[in-house]
mmCIF file as Biopython writes it, N, C-alpha, C and O atoms, coordinates in Angstrom:
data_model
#
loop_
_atom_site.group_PDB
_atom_site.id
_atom_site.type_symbol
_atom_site.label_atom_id
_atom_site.label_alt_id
_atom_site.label_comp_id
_atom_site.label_asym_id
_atom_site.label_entity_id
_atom_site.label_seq_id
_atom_site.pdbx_PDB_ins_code
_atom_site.Cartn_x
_atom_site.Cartn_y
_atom_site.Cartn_z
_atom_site.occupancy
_atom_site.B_iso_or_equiv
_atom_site.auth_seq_id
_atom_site.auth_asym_id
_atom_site.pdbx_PDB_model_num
ATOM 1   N N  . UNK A ? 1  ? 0.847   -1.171 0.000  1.0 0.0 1  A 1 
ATOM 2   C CA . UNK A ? 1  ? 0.000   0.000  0.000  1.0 0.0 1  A 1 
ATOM 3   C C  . UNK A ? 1  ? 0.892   1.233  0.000  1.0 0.0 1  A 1 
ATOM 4   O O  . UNK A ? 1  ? 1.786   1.259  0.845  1.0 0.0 1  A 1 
ATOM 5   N N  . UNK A ? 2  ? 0.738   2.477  -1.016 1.0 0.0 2  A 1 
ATOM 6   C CA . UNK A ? 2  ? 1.357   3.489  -0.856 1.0 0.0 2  A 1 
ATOM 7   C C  . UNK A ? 2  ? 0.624   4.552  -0.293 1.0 0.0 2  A 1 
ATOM 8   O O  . UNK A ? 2  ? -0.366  5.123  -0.750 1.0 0.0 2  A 1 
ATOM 9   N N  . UNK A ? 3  ? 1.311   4.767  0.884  1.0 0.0 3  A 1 
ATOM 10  C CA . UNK A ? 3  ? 0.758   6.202  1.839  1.0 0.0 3  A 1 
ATOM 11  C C  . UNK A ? 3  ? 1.912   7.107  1.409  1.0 0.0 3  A 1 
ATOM 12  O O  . UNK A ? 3  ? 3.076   6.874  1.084  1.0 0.0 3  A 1 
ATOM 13  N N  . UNK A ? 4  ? 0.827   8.771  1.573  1.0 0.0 4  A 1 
ATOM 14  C CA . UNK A ? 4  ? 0.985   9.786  1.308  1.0 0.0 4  A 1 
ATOM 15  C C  . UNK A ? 4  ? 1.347   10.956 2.776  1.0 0.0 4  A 1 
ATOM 16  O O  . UNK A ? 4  ? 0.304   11.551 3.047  1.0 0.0 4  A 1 
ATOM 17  N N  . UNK A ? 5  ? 2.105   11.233 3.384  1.0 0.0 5  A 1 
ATOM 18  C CA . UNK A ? 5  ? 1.754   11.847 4.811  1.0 0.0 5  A 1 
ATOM 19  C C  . UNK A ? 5  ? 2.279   13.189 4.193  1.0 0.0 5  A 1 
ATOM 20  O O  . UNK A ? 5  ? 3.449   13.545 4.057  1.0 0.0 5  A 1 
ATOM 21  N N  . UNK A ? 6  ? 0.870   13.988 3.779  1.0 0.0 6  A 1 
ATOM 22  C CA . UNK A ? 6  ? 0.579   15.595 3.725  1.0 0.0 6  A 1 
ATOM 23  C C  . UNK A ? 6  ? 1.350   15.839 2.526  1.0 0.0 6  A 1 
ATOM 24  O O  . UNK A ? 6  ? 2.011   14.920 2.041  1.0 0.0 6  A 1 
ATOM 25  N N  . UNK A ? 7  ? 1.327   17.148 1.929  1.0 0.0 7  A 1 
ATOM 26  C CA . UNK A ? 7  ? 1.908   17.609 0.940  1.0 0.0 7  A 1 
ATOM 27  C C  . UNK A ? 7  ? 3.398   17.784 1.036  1.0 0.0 7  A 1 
ATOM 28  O O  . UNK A ? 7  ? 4.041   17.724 2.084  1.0 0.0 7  A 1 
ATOM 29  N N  . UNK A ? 8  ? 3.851   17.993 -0.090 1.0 0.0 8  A 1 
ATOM 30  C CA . UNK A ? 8  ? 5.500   17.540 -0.471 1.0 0.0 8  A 1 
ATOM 31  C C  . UNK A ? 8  ? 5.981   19.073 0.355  1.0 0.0 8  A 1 
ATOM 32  O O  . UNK A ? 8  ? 7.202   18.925 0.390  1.0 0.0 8  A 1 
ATOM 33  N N  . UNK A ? 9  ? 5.775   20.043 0.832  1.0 0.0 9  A 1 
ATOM 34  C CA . UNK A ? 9  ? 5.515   21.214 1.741  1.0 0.0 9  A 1 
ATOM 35  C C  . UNK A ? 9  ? 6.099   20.702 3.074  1.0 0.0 9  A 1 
ATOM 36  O O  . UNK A ? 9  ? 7.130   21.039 3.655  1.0 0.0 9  A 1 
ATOM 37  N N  . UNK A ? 10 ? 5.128   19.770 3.408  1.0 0.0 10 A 1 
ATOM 38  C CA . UNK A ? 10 ? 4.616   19.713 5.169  1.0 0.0 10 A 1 
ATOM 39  C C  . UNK A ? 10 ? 5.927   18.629 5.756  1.0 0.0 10 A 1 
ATOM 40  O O  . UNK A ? 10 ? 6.046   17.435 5.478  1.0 0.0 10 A 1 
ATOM 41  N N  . UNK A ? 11 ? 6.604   19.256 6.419  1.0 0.0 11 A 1 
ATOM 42  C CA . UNK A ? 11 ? 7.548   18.402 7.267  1.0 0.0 11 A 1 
ATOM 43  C C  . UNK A ? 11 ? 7.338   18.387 8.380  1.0 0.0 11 A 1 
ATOM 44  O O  . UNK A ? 11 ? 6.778   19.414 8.764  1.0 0.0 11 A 1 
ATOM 45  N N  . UNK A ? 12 ? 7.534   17.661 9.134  1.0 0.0 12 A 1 
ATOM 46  C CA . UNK A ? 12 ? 7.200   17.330 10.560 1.0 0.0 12 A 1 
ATOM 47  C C  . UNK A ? 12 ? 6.566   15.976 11.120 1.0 0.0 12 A 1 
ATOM 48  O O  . UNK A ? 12 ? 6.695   15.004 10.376 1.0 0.0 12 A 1 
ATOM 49  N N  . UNK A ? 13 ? 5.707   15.724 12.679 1.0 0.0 13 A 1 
ATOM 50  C CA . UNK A ? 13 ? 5.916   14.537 12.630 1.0 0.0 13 A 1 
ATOM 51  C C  . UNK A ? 13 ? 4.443   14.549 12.287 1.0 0.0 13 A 1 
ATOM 52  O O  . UNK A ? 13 ? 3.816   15.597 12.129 1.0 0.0 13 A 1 
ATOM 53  N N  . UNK A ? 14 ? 3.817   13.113 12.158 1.0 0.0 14 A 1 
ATOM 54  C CA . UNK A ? 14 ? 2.919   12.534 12.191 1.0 0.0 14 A 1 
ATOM 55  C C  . UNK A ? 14 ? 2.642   11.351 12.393 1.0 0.0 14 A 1 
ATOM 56  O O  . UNK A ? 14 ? 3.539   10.523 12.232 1.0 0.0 14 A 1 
ATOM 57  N N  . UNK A ? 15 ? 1.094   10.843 12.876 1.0 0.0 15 A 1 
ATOM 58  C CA . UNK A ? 15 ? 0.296   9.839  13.717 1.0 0.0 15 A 1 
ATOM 59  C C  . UNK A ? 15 ? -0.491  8.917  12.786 1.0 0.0 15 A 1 
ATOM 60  O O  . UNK A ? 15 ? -1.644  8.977  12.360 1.0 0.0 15 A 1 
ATOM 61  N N  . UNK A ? 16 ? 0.814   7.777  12.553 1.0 0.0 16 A 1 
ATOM 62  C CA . UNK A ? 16 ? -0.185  6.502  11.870 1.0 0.0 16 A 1 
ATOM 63  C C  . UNK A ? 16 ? -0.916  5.842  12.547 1.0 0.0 16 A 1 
ATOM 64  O O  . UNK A ? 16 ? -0.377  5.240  13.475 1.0 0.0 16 A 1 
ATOM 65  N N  . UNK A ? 17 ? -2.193  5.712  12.391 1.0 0.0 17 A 1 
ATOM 66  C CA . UNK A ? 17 ? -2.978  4.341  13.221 1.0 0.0 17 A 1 
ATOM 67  C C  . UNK A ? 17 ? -3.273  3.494  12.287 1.0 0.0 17 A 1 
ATOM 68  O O  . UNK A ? 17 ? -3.199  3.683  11.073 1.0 0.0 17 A 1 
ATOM 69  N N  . UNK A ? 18 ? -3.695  2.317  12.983 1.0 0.0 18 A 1 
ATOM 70  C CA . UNK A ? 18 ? -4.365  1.467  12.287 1.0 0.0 18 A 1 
ATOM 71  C C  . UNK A ? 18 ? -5.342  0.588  13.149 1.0 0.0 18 A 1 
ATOM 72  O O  . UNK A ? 18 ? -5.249  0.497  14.373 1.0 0.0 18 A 1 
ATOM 73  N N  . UNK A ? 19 ? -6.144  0.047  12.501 1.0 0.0 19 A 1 
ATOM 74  C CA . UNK A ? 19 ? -7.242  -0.394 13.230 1.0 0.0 19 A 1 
ATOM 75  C C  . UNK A ? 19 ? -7.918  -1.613 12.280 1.0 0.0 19 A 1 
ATOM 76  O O  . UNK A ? 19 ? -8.002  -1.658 11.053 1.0 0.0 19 A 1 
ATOM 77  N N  . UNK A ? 20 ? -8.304  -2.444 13.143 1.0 0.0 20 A 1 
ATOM 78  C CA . UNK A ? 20 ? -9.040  -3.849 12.522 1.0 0.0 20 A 1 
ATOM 79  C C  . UNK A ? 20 ? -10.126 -3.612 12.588 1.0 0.0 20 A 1 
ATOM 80  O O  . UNK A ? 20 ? -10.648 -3.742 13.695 1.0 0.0 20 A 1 
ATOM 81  N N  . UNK A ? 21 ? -11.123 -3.071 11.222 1.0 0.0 21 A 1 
ATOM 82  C CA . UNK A ? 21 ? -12.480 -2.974 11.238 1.0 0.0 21 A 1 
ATOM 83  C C  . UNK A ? 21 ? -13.617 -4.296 10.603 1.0 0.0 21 A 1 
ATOM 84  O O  . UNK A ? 21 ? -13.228 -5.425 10.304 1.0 0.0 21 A 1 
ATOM 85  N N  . UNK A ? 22 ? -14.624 -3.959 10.532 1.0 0.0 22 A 1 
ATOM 86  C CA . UNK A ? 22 ? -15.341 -5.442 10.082 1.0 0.0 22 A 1 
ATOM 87  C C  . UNK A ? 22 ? -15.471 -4.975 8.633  1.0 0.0 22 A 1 
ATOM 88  O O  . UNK A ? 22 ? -14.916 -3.993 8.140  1.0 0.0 22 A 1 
ATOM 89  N N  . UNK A ? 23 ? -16.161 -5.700 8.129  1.0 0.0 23 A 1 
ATOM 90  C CA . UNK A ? 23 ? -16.653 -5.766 6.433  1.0 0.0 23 A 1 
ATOM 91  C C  . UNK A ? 23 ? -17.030 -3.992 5.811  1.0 0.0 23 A 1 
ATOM 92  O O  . UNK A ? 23 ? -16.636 -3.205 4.950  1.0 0.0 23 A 1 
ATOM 93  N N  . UNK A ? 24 ? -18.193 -4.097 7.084  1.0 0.0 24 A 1 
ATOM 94  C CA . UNK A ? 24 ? -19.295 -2.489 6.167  1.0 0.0 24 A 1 
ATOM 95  C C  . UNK A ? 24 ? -18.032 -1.357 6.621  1.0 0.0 24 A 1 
ATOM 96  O O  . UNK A ? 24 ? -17.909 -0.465 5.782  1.0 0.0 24 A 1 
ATOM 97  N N  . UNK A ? 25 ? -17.032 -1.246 7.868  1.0 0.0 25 A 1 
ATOM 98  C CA . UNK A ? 25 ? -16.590 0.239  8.020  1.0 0.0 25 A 1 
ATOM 99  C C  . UNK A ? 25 ? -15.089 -0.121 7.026  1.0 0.0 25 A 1 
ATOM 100 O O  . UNK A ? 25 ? -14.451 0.872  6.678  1.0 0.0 25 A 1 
ATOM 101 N N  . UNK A ? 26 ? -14.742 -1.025 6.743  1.0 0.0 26 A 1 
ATOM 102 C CA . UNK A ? 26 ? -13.989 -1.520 5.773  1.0 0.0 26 A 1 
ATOM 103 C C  . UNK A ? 26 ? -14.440 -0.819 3.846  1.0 0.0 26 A 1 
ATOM 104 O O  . UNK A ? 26 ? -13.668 -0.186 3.126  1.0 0.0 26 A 1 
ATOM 105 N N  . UNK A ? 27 ? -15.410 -1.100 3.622  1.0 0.0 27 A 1 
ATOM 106 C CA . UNK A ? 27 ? -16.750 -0.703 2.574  1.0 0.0 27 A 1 
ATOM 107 C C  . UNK A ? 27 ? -16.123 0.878  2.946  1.0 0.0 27 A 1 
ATOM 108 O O  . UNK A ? 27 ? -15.392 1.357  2.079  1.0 0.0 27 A 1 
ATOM 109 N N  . UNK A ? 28 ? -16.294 1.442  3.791  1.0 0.0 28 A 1 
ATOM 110 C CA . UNK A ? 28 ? -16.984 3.021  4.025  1.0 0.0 28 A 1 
ATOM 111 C C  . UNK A ? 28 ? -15.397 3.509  4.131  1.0 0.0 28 A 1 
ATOM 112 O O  . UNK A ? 28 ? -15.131 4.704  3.998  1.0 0.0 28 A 1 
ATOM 113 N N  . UNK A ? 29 ? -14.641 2.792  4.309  1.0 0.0 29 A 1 
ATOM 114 C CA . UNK A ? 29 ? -12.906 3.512  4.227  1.0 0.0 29 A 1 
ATOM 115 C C  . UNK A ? 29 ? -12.382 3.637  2.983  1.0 0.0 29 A 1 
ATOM 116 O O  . UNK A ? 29 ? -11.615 4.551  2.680  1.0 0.0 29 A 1 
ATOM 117 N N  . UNK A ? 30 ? -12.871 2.466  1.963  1.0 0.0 30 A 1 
ATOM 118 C CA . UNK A ? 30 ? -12.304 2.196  0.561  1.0 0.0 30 A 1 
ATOM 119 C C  . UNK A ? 30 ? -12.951 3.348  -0.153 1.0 0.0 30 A 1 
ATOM 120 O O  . UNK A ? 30 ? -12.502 4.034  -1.071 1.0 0.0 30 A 1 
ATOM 121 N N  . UNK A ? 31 ? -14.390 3.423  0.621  1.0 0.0 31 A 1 
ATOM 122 C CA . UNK A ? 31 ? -14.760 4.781  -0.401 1.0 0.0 31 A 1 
ATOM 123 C C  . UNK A ? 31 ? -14.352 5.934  -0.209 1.0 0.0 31 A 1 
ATOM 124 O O  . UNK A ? 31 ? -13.926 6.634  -1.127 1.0 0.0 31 A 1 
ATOM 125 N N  . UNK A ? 32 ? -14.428 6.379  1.223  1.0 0.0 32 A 1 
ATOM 126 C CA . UNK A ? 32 ? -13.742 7.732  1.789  1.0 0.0 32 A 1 
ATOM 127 C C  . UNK A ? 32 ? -12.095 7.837  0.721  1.0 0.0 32 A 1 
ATOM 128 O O  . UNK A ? 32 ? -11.855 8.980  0.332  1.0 0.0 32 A 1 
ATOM 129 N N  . UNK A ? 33 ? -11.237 6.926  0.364  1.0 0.0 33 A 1 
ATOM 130 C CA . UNK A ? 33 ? -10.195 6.916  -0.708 1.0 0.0 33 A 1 
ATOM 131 C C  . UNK A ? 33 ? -10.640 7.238  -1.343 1.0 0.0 33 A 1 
ATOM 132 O O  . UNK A ? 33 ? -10.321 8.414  -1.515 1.0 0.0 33 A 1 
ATOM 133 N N  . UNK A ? 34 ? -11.527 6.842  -2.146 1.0 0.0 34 A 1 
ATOM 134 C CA . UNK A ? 34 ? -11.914 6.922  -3.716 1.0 0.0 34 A 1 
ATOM 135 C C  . UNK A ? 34 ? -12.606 8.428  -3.781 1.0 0.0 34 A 1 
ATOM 136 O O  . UNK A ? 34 ? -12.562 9.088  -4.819 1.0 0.0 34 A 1 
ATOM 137 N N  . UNK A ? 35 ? -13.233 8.898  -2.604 1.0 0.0 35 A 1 
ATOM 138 C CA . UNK A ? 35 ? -13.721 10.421 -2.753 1.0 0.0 35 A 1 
ATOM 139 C C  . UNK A ? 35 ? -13.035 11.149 -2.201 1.0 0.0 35 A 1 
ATOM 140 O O  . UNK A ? 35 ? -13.172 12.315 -2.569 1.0 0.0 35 A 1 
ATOM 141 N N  . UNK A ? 36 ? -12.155 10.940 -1.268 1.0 0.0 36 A 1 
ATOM 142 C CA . UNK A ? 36 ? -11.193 12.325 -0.745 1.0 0.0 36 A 1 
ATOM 143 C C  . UNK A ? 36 ? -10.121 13.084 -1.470 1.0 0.0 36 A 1 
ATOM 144 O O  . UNK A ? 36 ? -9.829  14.260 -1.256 1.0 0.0 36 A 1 
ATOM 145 N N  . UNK A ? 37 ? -9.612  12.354 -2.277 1.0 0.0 37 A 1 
ATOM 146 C CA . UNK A ? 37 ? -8.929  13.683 -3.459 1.0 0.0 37 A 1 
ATOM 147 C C  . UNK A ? 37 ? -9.459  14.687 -4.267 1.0 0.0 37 A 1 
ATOM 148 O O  . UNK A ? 37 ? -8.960  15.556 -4.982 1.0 0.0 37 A 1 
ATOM 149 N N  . UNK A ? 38 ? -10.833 14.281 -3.915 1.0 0.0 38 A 1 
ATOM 150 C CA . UNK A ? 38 ? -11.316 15.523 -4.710 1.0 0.0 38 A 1 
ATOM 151 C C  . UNK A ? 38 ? -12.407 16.490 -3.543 1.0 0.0 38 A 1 
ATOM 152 O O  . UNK A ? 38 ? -12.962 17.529 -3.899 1.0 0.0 38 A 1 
ATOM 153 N N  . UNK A ? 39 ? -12.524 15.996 -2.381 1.0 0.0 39 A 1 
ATOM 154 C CA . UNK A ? 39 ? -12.712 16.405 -1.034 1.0 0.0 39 A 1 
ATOM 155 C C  . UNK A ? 39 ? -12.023 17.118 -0.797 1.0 0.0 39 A 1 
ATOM 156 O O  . UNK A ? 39 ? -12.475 17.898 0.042  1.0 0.0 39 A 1 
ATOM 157 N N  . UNK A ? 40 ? -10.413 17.469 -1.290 1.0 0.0 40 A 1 
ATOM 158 C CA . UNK A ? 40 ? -9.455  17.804 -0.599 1.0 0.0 40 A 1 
ATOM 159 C C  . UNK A ? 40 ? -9.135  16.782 0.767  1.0 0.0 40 A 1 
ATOM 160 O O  . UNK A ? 40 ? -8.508  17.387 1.637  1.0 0.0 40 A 1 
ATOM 161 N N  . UNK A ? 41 ? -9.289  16.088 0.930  1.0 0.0 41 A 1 
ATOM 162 C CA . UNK A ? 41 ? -8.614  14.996 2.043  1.0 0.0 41 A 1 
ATOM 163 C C  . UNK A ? 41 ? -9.478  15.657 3.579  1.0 0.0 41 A 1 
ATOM 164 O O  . UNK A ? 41 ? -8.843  16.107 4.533  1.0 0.0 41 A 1 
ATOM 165 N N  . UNK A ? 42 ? -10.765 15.595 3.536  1.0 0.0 42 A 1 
ATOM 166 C CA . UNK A ? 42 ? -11.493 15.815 4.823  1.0 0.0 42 A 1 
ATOM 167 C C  . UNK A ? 42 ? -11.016 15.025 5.810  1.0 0.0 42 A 1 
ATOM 168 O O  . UNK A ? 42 ? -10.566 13.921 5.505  1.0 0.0 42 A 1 
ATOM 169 N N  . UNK A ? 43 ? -11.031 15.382 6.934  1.0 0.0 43 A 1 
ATOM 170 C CA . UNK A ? 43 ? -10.529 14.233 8.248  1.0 0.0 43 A 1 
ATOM 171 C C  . UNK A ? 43 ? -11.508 13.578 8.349  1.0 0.0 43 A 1 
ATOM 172 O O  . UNK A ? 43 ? -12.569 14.125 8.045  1.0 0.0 43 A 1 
ATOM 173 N N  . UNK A ? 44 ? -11.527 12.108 8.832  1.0 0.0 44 A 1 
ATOM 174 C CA . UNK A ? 44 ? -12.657 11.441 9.145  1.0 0.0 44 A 1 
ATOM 175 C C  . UNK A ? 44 ? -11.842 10.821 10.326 1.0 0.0 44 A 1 
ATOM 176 O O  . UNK A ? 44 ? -10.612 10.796 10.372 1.0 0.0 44 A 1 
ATOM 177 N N  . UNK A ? 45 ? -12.977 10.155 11.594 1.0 0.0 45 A 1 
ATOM 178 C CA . UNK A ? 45 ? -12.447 9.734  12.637 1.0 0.0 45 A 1 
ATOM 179 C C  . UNK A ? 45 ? -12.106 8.370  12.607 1.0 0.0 45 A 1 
ATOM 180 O O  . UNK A ? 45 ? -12.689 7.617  11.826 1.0 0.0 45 A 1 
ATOM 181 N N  . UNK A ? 46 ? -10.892 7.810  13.657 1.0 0.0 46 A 1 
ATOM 182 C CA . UNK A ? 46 ? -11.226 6.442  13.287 1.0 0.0 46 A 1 
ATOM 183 C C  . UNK A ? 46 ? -11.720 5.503  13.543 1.0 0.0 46 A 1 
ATOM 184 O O  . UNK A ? 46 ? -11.556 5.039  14.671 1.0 0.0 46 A 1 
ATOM 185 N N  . UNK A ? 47 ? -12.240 5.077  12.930 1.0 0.0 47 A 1 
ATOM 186 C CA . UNK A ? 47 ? -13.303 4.115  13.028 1.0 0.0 47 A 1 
ATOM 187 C C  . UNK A ? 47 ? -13.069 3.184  14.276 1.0 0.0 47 A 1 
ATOM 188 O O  . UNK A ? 47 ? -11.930 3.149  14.740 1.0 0.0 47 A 1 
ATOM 189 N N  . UNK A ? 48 ? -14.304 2.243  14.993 1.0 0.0 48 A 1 
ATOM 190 C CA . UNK A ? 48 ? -13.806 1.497  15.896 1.0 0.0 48 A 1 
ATOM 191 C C  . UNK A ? 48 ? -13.201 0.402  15.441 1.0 0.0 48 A 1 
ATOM 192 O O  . UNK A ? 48 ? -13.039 0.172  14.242 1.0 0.0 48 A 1 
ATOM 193 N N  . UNK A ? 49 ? -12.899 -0.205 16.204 1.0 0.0 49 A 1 
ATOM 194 C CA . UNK A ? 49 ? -11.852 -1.245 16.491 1.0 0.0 49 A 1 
ATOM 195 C C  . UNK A ? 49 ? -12.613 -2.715 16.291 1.0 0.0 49 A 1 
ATOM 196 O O  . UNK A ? 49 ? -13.568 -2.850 17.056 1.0 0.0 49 A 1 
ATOM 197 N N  . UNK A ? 50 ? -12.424 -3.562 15.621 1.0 0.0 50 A 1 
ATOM 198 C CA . UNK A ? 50 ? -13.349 -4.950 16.197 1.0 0.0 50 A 1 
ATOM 199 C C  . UNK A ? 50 ? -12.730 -5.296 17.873 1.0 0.0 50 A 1 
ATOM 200 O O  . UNK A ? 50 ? -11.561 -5.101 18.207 1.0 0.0 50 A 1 
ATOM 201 N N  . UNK A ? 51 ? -13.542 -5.703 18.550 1.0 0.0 51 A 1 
ATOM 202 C CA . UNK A ? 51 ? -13.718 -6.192 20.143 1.0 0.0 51 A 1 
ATOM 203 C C  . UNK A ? 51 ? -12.406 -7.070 20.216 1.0 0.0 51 A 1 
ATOM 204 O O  . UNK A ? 51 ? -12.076 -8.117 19.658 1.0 0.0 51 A 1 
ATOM 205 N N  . UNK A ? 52 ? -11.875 -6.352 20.996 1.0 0.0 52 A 1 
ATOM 206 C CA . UNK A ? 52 ? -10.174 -7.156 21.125 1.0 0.0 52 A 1 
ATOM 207 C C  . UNK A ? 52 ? -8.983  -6.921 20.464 1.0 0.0 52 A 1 
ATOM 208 O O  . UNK A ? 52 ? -7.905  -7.416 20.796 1.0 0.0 52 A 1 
ATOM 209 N N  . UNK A ? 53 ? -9.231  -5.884 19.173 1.0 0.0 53 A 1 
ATOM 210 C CA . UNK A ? 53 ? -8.055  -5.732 18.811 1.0 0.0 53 A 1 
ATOM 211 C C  . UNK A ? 53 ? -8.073  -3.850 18.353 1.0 0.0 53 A 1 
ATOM 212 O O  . UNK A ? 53 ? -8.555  -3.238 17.400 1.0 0.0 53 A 1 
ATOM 213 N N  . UNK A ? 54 ? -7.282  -3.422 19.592 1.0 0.0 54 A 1 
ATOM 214 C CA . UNK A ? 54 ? -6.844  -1.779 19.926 1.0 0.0 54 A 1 
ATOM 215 C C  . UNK A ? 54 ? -6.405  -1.711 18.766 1.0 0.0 54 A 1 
ATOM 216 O O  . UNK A ? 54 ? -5.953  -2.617 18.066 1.0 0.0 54 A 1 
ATOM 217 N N  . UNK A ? 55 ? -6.548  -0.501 18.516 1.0 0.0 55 A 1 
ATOM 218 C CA . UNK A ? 55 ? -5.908  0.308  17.933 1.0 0.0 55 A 1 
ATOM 219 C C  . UNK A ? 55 ? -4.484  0.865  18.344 1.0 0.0 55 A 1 
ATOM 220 O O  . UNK A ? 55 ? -3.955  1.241  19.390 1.0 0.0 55 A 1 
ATOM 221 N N  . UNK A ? 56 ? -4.059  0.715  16.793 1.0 0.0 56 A 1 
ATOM 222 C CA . UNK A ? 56 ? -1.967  0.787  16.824 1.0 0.0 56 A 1 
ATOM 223 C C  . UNK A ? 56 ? -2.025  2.099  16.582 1.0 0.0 56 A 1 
ATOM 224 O O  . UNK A ? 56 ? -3.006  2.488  15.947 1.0 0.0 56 A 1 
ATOM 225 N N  . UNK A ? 57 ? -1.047  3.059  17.000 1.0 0.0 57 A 1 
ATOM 226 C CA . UNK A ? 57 ? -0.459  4.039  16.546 1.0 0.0 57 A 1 
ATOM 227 C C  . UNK A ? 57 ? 0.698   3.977  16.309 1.0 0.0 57 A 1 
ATOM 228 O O  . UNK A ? 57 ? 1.228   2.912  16.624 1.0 0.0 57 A 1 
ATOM 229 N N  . UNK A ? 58 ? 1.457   4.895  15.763 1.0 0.0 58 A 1 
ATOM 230 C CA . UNK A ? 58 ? 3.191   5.442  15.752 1.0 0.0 58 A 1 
ATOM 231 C C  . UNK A ? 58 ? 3.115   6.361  15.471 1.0 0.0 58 A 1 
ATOM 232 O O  . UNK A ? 58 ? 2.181   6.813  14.808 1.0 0.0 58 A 1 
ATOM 233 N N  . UNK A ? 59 ? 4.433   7.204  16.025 1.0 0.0 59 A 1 
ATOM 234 C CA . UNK A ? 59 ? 4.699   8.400  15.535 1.0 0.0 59 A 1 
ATOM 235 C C  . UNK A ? 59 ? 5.667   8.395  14.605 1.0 0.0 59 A 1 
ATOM 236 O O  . UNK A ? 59 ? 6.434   7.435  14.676 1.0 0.0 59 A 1 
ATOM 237 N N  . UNK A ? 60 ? 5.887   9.279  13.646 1.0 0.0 60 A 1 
ATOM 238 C CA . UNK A ? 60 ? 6.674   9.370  12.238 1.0 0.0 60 A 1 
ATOM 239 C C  . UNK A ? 60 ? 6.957   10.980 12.373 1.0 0.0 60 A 1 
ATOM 240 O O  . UNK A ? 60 ? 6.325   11.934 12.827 1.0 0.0 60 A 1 
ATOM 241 N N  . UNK A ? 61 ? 8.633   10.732 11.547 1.0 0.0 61 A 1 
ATOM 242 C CA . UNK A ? 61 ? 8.792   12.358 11.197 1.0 0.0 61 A 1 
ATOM 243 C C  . UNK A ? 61 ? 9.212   12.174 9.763  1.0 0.0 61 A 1 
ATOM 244 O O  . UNK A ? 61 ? 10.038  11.381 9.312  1.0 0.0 61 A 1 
ATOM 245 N N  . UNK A ? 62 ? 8.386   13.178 9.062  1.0 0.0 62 A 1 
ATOM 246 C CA . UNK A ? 62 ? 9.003   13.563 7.578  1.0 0.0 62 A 1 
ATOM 247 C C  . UNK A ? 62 ? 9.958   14.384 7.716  1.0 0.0 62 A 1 
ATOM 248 O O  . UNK A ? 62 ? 9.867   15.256 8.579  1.0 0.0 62 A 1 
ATOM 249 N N  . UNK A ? 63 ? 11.153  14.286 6.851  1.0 0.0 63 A 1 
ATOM 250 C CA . UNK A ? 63 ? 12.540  15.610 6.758  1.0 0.0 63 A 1 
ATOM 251 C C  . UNK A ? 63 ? 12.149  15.691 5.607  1.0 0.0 63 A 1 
ATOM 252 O O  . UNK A ? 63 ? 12.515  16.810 5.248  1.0 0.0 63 A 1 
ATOM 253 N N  . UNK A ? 64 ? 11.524  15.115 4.616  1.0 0.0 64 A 1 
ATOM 254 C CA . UNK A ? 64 ? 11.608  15.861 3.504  1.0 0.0 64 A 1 
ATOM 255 C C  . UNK A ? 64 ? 11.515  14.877 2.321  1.0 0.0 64 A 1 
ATOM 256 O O  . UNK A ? 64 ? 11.813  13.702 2.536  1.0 0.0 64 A 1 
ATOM 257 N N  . UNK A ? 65 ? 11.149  15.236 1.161  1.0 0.0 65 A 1 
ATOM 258 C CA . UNK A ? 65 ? 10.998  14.018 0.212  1.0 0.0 65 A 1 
ATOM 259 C C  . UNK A ? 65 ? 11.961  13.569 -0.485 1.0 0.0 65 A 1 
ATOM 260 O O  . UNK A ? 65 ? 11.788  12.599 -1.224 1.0 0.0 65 A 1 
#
């Protein structure tokens, strides 16, 4: 999978999560992709978790591309 963190501009750090969702909020993420580039990249929250498995974070720093 290729991730994008902010415009070729924005240096600094940032907050990957990830999260194990079921089928339908799975459905509703693939689309939020398919419509947020032309959204301009709205924030959406993240979604819950299936029962038992938390949600991962990390922190990341961009220096630059």
């Amino acid at each position: 999978m290729l991730v994008f963190l902010g415009e070729p501009k924005e240096i600094g750090k940032f907050e990957i999560a990830a999260v194990v969702a079921d089928h339908q909020t799975n459905e509703n993420l693939k689309k939020w992709v398919d419509e947020a580039p032309g959204k301009g990249y709205p924030p959406i929250p993240i979604p819950d978790a299936i029962k038992g498995c938390p949600v991962a974070t990390v922190t990341v720093e961009k220096v630059g591309d």
